[in-house]
C-alpha positions in Angstrom: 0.0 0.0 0.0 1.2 3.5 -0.8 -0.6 6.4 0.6 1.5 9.1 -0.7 3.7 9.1 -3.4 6.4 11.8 -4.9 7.7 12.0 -8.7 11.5 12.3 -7.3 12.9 9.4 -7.3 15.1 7.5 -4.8 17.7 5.2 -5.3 18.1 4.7 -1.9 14.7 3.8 -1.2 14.7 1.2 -4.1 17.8 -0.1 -2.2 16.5 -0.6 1.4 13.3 -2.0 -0.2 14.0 -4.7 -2.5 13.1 -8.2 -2.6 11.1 -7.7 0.6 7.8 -9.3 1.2 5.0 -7.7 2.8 3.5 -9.2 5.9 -0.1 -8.4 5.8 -2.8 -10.0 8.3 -6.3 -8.7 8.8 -5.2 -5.3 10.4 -8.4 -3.0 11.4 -7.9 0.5 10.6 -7.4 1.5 14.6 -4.5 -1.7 14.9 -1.0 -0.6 14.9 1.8 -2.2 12.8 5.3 -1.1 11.7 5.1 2.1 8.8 8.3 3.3 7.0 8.0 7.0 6.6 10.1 8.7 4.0 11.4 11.9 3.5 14.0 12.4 0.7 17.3 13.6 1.4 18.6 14.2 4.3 19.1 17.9 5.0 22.3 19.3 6.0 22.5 19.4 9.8 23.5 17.4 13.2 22.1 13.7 13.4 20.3 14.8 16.5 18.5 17.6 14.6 17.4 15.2 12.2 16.2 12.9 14.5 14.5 16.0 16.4 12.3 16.7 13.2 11.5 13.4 13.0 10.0 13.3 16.3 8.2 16.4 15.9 6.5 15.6 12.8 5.5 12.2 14.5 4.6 13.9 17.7 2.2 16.4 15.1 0.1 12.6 14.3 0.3 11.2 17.5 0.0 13.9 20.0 2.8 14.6 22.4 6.5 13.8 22.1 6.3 10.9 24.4 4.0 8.8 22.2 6.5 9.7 19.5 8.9 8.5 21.1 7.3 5.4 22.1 5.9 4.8 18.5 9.3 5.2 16.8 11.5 2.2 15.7 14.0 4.0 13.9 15.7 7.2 12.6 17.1 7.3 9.3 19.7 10.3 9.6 22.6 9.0 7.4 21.9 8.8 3.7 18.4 9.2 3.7 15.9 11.4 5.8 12.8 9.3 7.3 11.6 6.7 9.9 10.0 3.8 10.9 7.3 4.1 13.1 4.1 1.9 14.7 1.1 3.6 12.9 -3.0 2.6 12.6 -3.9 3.2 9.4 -5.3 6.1 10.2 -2.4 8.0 11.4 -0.2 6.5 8.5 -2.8 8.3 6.1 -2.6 11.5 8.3 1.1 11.9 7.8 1.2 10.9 4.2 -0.7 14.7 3.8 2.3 16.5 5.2 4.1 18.1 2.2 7.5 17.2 3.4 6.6 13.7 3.1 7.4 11.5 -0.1 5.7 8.1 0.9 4.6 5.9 4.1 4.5 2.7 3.4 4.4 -0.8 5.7 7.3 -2.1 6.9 7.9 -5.6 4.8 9.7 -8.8 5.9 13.2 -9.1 4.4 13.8 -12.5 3.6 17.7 -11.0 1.8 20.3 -13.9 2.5 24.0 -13.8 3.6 25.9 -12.9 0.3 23.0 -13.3 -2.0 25.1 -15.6 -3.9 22.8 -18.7 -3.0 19.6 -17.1 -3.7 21.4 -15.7 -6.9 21.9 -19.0 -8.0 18.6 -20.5 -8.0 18.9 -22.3 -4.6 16.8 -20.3 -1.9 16.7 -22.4 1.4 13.3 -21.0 1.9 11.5 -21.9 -1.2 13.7 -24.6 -1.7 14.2 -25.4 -5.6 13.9 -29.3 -6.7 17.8 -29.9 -6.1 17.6 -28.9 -2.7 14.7 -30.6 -1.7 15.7 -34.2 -4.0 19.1 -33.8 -2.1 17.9 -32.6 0.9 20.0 -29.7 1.2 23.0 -32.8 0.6 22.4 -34.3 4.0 25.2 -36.7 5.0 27.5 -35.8 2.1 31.2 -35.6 3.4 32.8 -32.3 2.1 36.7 -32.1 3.5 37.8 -28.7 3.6 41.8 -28.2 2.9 42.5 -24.8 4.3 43.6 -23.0 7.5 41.1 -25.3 9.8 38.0 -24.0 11.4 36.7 -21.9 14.3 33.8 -24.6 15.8 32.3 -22.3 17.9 30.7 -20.5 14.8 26.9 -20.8 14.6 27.5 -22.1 10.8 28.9 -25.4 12.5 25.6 -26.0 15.0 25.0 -29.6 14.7 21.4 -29.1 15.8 18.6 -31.2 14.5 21.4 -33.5 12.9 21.6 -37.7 12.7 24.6 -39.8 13.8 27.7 -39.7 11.6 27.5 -41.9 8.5 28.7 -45.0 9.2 30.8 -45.5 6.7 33.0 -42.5 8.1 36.6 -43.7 9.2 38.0 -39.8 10.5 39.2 -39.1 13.9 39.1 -35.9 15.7 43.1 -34.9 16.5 43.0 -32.7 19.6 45.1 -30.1 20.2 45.8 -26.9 21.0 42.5 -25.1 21.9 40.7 -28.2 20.5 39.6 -31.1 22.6 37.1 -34.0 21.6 33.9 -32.1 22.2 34.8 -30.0 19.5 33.8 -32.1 17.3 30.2 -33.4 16.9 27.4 -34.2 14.0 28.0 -31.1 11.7 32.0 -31.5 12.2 32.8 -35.0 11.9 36.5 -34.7 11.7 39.1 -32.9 12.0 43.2 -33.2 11.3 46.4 -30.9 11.3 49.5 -31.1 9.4 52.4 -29.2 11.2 55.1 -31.2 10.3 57.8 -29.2 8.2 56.4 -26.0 9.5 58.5 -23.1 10.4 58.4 -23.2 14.1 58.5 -19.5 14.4 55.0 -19.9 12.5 53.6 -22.8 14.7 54.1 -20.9 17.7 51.8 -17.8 16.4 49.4 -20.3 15.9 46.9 -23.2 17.4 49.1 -26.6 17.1 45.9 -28.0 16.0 42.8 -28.0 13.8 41.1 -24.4 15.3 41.5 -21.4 12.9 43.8 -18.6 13.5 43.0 -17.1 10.1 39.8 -17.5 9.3 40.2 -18.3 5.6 39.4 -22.1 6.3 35.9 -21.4 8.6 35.2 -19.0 5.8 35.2 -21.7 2.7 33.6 -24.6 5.1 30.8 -22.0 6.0 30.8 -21.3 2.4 30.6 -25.0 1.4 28.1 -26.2 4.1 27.6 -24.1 6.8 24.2 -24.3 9.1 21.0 -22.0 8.3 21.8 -19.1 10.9 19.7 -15.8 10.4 20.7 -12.7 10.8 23.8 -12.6 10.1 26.0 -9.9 8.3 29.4 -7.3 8.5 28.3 -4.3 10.4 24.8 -4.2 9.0 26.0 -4.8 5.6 24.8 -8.1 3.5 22.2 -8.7 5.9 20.4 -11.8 6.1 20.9 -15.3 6.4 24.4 -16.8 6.3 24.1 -20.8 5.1 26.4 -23.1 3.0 25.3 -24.5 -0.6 24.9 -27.8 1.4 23.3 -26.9 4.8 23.0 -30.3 5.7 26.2 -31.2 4.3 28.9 -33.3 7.2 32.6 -31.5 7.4 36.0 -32.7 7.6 38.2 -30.3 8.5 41.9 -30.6 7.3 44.2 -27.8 8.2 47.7 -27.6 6.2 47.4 -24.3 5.3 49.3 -21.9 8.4 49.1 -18.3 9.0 52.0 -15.9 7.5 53.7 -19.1 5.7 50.9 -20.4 4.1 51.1 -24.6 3.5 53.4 -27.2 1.3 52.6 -29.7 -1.6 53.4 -32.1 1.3 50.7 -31.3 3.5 48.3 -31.2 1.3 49.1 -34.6 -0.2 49.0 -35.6 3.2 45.6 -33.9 3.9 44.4 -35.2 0.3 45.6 -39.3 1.9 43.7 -39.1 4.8 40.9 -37.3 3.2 41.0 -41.2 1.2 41.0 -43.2 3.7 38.2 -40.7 5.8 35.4 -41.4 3.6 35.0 -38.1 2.3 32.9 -37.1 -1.1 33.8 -34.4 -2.2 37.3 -32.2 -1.5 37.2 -28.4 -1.6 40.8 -27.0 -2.1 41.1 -23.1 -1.6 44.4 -23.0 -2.5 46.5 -22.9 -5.7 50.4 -23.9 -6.7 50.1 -27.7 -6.9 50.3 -28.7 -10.7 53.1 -30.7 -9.9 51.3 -32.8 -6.9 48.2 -33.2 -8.9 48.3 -36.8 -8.7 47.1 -36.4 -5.5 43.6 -35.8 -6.9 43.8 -38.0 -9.4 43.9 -40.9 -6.4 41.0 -39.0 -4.6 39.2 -39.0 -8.2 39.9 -42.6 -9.2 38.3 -43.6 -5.1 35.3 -41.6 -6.7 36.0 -38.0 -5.0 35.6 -35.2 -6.6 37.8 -32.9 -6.0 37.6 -29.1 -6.8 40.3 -26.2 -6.4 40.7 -22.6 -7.0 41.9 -21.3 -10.2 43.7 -17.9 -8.9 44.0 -14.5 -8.0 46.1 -13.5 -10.6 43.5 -12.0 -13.1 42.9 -10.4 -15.7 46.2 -11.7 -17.0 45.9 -14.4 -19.8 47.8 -17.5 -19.0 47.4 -17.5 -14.8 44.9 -19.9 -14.1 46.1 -22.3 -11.8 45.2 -25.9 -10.8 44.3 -27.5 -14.3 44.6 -30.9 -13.9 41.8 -32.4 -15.8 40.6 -34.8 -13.5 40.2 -31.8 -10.9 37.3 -28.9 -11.3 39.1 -25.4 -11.2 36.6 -22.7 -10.7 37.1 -19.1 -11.7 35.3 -16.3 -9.8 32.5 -14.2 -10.6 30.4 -11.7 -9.7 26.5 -11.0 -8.5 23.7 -8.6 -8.5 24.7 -7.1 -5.6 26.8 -4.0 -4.6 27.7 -1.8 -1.7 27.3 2.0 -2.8 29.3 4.7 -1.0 27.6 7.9 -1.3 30.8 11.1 -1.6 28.8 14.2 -1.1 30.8 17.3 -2.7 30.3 20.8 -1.5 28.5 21.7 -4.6 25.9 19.5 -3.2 27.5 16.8 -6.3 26.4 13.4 -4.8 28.2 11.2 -6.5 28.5 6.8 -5.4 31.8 4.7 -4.8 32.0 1.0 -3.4 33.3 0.1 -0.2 32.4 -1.8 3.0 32.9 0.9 5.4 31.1 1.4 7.9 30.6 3.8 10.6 32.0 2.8 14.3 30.3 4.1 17.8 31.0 7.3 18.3 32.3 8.4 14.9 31.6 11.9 13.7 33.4 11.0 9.9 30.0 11.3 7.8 30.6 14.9 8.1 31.7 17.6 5.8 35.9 18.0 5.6 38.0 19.6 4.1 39.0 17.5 0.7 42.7 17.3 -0.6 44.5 16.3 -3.8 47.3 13.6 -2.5 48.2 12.9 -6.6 49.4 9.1 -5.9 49.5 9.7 -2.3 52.8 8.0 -1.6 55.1 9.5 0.7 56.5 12.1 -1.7 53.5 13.4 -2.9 51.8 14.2 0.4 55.1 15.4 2.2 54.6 18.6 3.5 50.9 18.7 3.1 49.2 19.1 6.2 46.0 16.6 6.1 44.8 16.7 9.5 41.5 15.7 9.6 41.3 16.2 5.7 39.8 13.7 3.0 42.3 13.0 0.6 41.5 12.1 -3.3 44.8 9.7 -4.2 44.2 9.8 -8.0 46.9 9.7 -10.7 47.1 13.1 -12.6 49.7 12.0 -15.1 48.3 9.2 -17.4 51.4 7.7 -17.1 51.6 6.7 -13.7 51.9 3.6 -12.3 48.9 3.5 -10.3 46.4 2.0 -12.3 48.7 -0.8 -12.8 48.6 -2.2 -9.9 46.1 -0.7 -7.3 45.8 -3.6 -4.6 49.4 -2.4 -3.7 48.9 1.4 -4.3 45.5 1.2 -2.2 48.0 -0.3 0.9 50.4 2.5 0.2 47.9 5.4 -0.1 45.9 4.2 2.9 49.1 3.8 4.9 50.3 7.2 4.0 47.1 9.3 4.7 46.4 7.6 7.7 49.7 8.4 9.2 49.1 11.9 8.4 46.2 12.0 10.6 43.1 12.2 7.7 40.1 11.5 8.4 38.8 9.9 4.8 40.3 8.3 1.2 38.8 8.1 -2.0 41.0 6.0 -4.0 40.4 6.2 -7.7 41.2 2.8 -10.1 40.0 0.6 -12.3 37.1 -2.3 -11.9 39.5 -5.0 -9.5 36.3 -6.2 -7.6 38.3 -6.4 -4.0 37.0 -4.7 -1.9 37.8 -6.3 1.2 41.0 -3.6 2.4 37.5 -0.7 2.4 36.3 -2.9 5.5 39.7 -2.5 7.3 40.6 1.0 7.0 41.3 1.7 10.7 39.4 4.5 11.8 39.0 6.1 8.4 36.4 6.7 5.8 37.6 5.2 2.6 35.9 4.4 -0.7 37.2 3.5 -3.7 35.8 5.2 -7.3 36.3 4.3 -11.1 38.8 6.6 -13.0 36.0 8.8 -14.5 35.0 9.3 -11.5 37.8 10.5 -9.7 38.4 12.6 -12.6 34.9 14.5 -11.8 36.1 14.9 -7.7 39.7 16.2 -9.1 37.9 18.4 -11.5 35.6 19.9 -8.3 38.7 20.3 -6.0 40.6 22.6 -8.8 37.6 24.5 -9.4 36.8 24.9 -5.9 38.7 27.6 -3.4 37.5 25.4 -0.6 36.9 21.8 -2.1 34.9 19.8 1.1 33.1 16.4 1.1 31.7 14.0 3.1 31.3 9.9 3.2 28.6 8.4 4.2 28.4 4.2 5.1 28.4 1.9 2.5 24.7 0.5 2.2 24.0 -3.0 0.7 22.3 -2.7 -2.5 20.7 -5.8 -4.2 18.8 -5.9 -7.8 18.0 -7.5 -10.9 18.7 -4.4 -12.8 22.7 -4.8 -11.6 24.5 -6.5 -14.9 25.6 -10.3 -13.7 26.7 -12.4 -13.4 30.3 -11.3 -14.7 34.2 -12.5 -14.1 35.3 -10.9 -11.7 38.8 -9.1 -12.6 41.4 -10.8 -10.2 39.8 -14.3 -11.6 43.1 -15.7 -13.0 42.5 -16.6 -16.9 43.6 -19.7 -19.4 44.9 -20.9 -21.5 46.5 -23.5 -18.8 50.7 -23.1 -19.9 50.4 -27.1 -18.4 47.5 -28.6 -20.2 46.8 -26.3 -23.2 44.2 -28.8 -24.9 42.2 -28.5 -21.6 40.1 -25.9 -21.5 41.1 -24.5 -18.0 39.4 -23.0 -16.0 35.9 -25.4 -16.0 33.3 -23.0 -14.2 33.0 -19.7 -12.9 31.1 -19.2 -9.3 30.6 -16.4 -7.0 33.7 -14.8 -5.5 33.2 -11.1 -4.8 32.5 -10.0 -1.6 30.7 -13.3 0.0 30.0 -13.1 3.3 30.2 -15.9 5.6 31.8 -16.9 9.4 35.1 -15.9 10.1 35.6 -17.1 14.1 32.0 -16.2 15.7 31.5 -13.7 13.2 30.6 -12.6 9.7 33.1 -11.4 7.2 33.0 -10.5 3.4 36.2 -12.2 1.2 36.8 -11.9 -2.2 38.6 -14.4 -4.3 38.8 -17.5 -6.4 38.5 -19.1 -2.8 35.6 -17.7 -2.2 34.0 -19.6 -5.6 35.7 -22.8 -4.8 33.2 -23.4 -1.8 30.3 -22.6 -3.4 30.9 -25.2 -6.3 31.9 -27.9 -4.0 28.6 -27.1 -1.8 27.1 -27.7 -5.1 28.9 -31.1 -5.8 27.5 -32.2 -2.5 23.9 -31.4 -3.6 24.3 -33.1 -6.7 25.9 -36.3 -5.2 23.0 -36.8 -3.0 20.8 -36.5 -5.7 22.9 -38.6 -7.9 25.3 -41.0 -5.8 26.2 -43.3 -8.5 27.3 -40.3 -10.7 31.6 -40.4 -11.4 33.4 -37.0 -10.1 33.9 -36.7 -14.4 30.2 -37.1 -15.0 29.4 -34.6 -11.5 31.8 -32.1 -13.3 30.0 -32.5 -17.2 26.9 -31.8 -15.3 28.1 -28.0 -13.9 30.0 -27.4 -17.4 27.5 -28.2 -20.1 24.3 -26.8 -18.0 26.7 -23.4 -17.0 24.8 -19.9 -18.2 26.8 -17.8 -20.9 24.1 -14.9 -21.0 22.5 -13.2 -18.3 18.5 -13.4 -17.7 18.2 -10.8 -20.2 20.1 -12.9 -22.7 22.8 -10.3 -22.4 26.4 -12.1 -23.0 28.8 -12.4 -19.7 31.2 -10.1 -18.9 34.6 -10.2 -18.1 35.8 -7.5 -15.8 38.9 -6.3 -16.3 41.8 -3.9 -19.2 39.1 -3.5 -20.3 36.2 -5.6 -19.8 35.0 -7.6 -22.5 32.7 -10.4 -23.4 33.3 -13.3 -21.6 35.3 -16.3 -23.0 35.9 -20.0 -22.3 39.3 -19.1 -21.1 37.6 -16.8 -18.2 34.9 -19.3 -16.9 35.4 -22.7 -18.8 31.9 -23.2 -19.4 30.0 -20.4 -17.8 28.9 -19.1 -14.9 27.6 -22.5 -12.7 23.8 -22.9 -12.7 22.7 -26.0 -10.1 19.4 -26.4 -10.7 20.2 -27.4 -14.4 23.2 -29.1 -13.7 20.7 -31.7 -11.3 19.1 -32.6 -14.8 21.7 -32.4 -17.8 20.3 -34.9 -20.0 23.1 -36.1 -21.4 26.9 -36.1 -19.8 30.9 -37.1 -20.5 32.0 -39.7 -18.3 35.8 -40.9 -18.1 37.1 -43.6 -16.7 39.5 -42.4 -14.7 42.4 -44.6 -15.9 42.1 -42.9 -19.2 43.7 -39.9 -17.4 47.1 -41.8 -18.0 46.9 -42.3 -21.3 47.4 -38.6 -22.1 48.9 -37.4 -19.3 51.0 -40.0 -17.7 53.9 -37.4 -18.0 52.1 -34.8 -15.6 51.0 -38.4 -13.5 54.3 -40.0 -12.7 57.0 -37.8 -13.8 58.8 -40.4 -15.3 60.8 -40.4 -18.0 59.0 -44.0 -19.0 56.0 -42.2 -18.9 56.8 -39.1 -20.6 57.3 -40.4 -24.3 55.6 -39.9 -27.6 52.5 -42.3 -27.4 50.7 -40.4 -25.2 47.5 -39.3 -27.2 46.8 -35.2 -27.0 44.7 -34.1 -24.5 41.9 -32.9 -26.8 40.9 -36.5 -27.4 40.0 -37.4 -23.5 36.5 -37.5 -23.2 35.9 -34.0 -21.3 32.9 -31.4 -21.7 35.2 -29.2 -23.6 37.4 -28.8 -26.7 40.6 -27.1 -26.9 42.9 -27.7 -29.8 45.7 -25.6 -29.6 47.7 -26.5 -32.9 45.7 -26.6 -35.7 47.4 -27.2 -39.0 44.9 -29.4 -40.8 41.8 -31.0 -39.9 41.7 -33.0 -37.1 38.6 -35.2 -35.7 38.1 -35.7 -32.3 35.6 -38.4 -30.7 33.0 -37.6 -27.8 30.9 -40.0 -25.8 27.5 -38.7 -24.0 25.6 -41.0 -22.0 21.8 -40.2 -21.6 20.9 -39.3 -18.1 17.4 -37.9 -18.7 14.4 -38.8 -20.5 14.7 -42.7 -21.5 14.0 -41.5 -25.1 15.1 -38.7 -26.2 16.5 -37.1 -29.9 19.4 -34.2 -29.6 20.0 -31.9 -32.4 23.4 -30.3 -33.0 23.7 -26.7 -33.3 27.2 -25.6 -34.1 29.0 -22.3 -33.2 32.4 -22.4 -35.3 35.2 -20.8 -33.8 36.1 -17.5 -35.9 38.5 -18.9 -38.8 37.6 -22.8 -37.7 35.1 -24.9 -40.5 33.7 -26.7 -37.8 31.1 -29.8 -39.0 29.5 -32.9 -36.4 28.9 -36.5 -37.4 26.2 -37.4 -36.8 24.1 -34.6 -36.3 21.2 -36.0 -34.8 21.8 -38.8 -31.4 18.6 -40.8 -31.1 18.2 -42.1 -27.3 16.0 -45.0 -26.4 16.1 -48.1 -23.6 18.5 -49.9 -25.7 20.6 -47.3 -27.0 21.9 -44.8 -23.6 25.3 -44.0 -24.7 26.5 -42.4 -28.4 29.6 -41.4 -29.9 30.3 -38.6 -32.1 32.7 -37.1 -34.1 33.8 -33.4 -34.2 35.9 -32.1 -37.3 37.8 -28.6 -37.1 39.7 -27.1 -40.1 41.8 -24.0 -40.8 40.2 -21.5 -42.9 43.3 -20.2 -43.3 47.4 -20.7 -42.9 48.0 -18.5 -40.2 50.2 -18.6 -36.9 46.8 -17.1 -35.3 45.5 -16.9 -31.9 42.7 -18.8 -29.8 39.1 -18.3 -30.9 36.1 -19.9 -29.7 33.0 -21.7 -30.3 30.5 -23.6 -28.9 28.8 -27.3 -29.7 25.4 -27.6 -28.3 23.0 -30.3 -28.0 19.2 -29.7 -28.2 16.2 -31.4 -27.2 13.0 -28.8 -26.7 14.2 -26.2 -24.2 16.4 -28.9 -22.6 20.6 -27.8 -24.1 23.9 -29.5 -23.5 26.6 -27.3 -24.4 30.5 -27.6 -24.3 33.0 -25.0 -25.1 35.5 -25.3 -27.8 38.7 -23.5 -28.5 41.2 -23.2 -31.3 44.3 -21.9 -32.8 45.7 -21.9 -35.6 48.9 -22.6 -36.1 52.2 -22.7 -38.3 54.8 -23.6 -36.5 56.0 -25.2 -33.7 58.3 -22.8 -31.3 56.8 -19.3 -31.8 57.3 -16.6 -28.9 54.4 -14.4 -29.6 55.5 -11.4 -27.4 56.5 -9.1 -29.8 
């Protein structure tokens, strides 16, 4: 209901208000219930004033100042003027004819969850989708976490409402330091450490056992399969309810990852044995270096694991995805509709939104005007001698040349460093799209928020026009809608081609990784990072195991790959953040940005035995020289949900094998997207399912259009039956010969 309405329009009222239900009953006119009053912007003034005109155009309705202050919930003084208030009808009506107020409308029941991500994805706890329900939220899958260990007192490990541990579980609880037997129960089944050929300096800044001093590890397990526990979020921001893919999900926590040194290839082989022999299903890996060791997973895969890992931080850069064993999942990170707008007010009354997660302490009088201050690249040089004392300082790069936009993780921790030594009170840090925001939530008693070049160009602009250039920063605020364009990579998502397996398409699937929040110790944090996707794919696993036990970690991984999205809800094509941003490729997110609702029905998939791995890569497997010879078959002829062919000279035919997991009969059609400069043709065209006939082979021939020492391009096969698609990427270059250093 809207009793009063305004033809301004407000953002910030859109953002408070989204995806909120309202919570009618049968209210009589004279029965109170909870009203949202709103006012527009907030004018310039003390909080206490604000709240003060609040009250007394409250008190106007109700009668005296005490009822007002009895009927008030709460003040909105910050980025918006208004309040909410307990109202009759009547009374809501009677202030809706004020001509200061915009619009009262009732209060609505958020049901917003932790980082949206899961919601995002199809898979809302609440109105659970099919998966969730078939899998039952993956109840008694084993998902061991390989990471920094946990924090078990976090609410996102309550074991309340669960059944005994599987039987077939074989873990132990090691106790330790800060960790004794009873930390461990249903939702945490096991738990191991891995200290041995640690630094000792390191061990003794840490818990000698499986508890968390980091909070990296509780983060991904939370991630992965953390308990339903409401009303969580970081300071008010990303409110809502903080859960794991798989809520019902067991844990087996293996910690070989230590603070300040980080872990070894020896650990986490050693984490990866045990995980074996434990009986767990699925093995998230938030970690990256270990092409070398990867036969560890291969043993997990061939004891039916599946085994996922991060693909890196070391984005947009072509050629720095890591982890891309084929027999292992490596998940790229992307984005969701989601952001947290900073609002800079300039003196000119210019309002004009960054992104950070700041937020305002106790106490804190930093959402006021002050004075604002060119620092240039803010290091030590260019803000020596300028007094900034309580100043906000601009750190933008005024000579296109600079370094700065180069590299602005490392300038952010310079800049930030230098003005808060300086005594400022506030930073706006100008850079290109890097999608971290994480430093913004750490700034120490500081406002900071960072802004895209363009931006900072406008605030540089107002300081040099202005005698006396001010501003203030107001909170971030969480803002969540449809009309935000994602998914899209996120920029630090490390990229393909794999320089290891460069006829695997590498990495297989993007998932969220920007700013999720979930438990660090008995708290909520926001991280950003390919670690942050690996979780949420490995929760995934766990819901799609449960639904499908019998399914092979190869046919588990076909099922995310070939159901993966490519365009947005408005058909839109995916991004990829990042110099610049572009249309999204197979070499940013393998086969698209993960989609688990489809992936629990693919019709068809690509299984592979898992002994075929050695057959083309028993070099990577053994490191032998008797393995590394010249029989081994190229990698583009292993059975995956992918094509990459990285040396084409003439036509070459490659062989696919899809078994039917859907509809007993069932016709597919082949559509064909030819890579750019690739004559692309399938044989045969048409695969005819039926009781007798589950499993079909076909053939895929690729030819140059051209002799050219070229560059990847990509395509697409898909499968089609009705609205039902099965789609796998495919890549290509052209080639003439064989050593060519293309860095010219």
């Amino acid at each position: 209901m809207v009793l009063h309405s305004s033809t301004r329009a407000s953002v910030v009222l859109a953002i408070l208000l989204c995806f909120c239900t309202v919570s009618l009953g049968a209210h009589g006119r004279s029965r109170s219930r909870l009203y949202i009053v709103y006012l527009g912007d907030v004018r310039h003034g003390h909080p206490d004033d604000v709240i003060a005109s609040h009250h007394d155009l409250l008190a106007a309705v109700l009668g005296s100042k005490e009822d007002s202050l009895a009927s008030m919930t709460h003040s909105y003084k910050h980025g918006f003027s208004g309040f909410a208030a307990m109202l009759t009808e009547d009374q809501a009506e009677q202030l809706a004819e004020f001509p200061e107020v915009i619009s009262v409308k009732p209060s609505r029941t958020c049901t917003a969850t932790t980082t949206r991500s899961w919601d995002f994805l199809g898979l809302n706890y609440q109105m659970p989708s099919e998966l969730l329900r078939k899998s039952n939220q993956g109840e008694d899958i084993i998902i061991g976490v390989i990471d920094t260990g946990i924090w078990p007192e976090s609410r996102s490990f309550s074991d309340e409402g669960y059944g005994p541990v599987p039987s077939r579980w074989k873990g132990k609880c090691e106790v330790g330091q800060g960790w004794n037997s009873s930390n461990c129960n249903r939702k945490i089944i096991g738990a191991r450490f891995y200290s041995a050929g640690i630094d000792e300096g390191t061990l003794k800044a840490e818990y000698l056992s499986a508890r968390d001093a980091h909070g990296h590890g509780t983060h991904t397990a939370s991630t992965a399969a953390g308990s339903v526990v409401e009303g969580a979020s970081f300071h008010g921001l990303a409110a809502g309810a903080a859960r794991g893919g798989a809520p019902r999900a067991r844990v087996a926590v293996y910690k070989s990852l230590w603070q300040g040194s980080g872990g070894s290839s020896a650990t986490i082989l050693a984490a990866i044995d045990d995980a074996i022999h434990d009986g767990v299903d699925v093995l998230s890996l938030s970690l990256g270096g270990l092409e070398d060791d990867s036969f560890g997973a291969l043993h997990a895969v061939q004891k039916g694991i599946t085994v996922v890992y991060a693909g890196g931080n070391s984005g947009p850069r072509p050629q720095t995805v890591e982890n891309t064993a084929p027999w292992v999942i490596t998940v790229a990170a992307s984005k969701i509709d989601r952001s947290f707008p900073t609002v800079i007010t300039l003196g000119n009354k210019k309002q004009i939104a960054g992104q950070s997660l700041y937020y305002q302490e106790k106490n804190s009088s930093s959402s006021t005007f002050r004075s604002l201050e060119f620092g240039d690249l803010c290091t030590a040089d260019a803000l020596n001698g300028t007094d900034l004392k309580g100043k906000i300082v601009l750190c933008f790069p005024s000579d296109p040349e600079s370094s700065l936009p180069l590299v602005p993780e490392y300038a952010f921790q310079v800049a930030l460093r230098n003005v808060r030594d300086a005594g400022a009170s506030g930073l706006i840090f100008a850079q290109y799209t890097t999608d971290l925001l994480g430093a913004t939530a750490r700034c120490q008693g500081i406002a900071c928020v960072r802004v895209d070049l363009d931006t900072g160009y406008q605030i540089l602009r107002y300081i040099r026009d202005t005698s006396s250039a001010v501003a203030k920063i107001e909170p971030a605020r969480t803002f969540t809608s449809k009309e935000l364009l994602a998914p899209k990579v996120a920029a630090f998502s490390s990229r393909g081609p794999s320089i290891y397996y460069a006829d695997v398409i590498k990495p297989d699937i993007a998932a969220p990784g920007a700013s999720i929040l979930a438990a660090v110790g008995d708290s909520y944090e926001p991280m950003s990072g390919t670690s942050m996707a690996t979780p949420h794919v490995a929760g995934i696993i766990a819901l799609l195991k449960a639904l499908h036990p019998q399914w092979s970690p190869a046919a588990l991984k076909s099922a995310i790959v070939t159901t993966a999205s490519v365009t947005d809800e408005h058909g839109m094509p995916l991004l990829a953040e990042g110099l610049p941003r572009k249309v999204a490729d197979p070499f940013d997110y393998g086969g698209g940005n993960i989609n688990p609702n489809r992936a629990a029905d693919p019709g068809l998939i690509f299984d592979i035995d898992p002994s075929d791995y050695k057959k083309f890569f028993g070099c990577a497997i053994s490191r032998t020289s008797a393995s590394c010879n010249e029989t081994l078959v190229p990698g583009y002829h292993l059975n995956l949900p992918s094509i990459s062919i990285p040396d084409l000279r003439s036509p070459i035919t490659v062989s696919r094998t899809v078994t039917n997991v859907g509809e007993v009969d069932a016709v597919y059609h082949a559509a064909i997207q030819s890579p750019p400069g690739v004559w692309m043709d399938v044989e045969p065209s048409v695969l005819v399912f039926n009781s007798t006939n589950k499993v079909h082979t076909f053939q895929v021939k690729l030819s140059p259009m051209w002799k050219l020492q070229g560059d990847y391009t990509f395509g697409s096969l898909t499968w089609y039956k009705g609205e039902k698609s099965v789609r796998i990427p495919i890549a290509a270059r052209m080639t003439l010969h064989d050593f060519y250093a293309d860095v010219a």
